[in-house]
N, C-alpha and C positions, 0 to 999 in steps of 0.2 A: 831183502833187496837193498841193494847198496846207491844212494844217488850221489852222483858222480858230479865234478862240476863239468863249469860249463867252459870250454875253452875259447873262448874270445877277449879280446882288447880289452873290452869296457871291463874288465871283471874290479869286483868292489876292492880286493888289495891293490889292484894297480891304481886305482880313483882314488885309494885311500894315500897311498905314497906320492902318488901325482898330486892331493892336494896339500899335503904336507909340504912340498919340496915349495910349492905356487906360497902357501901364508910364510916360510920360511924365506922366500925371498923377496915378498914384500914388506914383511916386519923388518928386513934389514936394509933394504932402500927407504921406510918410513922413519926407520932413525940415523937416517945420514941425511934427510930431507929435514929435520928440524934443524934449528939453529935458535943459538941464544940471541936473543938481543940486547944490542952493545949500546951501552948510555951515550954514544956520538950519534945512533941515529934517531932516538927520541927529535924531534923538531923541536927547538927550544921559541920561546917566546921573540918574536918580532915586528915590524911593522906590515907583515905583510898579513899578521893573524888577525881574521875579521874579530871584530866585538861578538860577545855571547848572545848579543838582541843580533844582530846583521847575520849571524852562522844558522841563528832560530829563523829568523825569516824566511831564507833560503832554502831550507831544511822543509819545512813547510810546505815552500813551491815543490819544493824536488816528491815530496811522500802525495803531495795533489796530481802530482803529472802523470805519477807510478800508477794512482789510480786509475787515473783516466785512462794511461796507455791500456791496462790491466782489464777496463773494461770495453775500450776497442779492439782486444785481440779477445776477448769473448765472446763478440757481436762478428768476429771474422773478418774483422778488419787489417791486412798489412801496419804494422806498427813503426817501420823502420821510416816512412818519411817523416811520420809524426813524433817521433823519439826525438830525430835531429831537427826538427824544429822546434819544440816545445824546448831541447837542450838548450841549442843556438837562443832564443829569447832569453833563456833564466841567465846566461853570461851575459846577454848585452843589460838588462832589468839590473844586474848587480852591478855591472862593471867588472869581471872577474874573468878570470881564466880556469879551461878545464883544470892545468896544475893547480893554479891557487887552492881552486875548491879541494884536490884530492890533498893539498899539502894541508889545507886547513881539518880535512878529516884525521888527516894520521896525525897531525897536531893534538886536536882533541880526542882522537881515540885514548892517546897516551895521559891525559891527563881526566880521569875520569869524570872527579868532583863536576868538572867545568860541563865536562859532555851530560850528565844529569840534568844539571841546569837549564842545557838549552832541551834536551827533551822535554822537558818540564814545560817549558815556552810551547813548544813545538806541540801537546799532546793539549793544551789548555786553549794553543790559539785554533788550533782544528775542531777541538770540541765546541767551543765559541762558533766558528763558521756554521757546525753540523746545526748547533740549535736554532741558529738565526735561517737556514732554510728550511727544519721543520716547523718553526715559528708560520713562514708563508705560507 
């Protein structure tokens, strides 16, 4: 007895060239989506770039607030008026703007030694915090 296929749409050579065509045409918008990065837009050194203790501190506030948000949308809490608030406070506490902060990341992203550094701050002054309220 002879089994015959099956004639319909879905059949696996069509799936199988349908997905072929689908990676073949994202593999070629994923490399026209890279791009090099050009040494003008590294951020170079200014007055506007906080200190490595002032980007730590900040840093700090920002990974505590993440938590919290983190843990009020766990508990099912709406997070969006508490996001922009808790935002809104950490620029008025610094004095800074949302650009400053995102210039001063891509600042530091680009320069790693430095970005180390302030995690280093950032992961010692948390761990500091955590013991002092298992302490109580």
């Amino acid at each position: 007895m002879k089994i015959q296929k099956a004639n319909v749409w879905y059949s696996t050579d069509k799936i199988n060239t349908f997905m072929k065509k689908i990676i073949f045409v994202l593999l070629i918008l994923s490399l026209f989506s890279c791009k090099k990065t050009q040494k003008n837009e590294i951020p170079e050194k200014s007055n506007d770039i906080l200190s490595i203790e002032q980007m730590g501190s900040i840093l700090v506030d920002v990974h505590l607030i993440e938590a919290t948000l983190f843990t009020k949308q766990n508990n099912g809490q709406d997070v969006k008026y508490y996001t922009k608030y808790y935002y809104s406070y950490l620029t008025k506490k610094y004095n800074i703007t949302y650009d400053q902060f995102k210039y001063n990341i891509n600042y530091y992203s680009s320069h790693i030694k430095e970005f180390e550094k302030i995690y280093e701050l950032v992961v010692n002054t948390i761990s500091q915090k955590n013991g002092e309220i298992y302490k109580k």
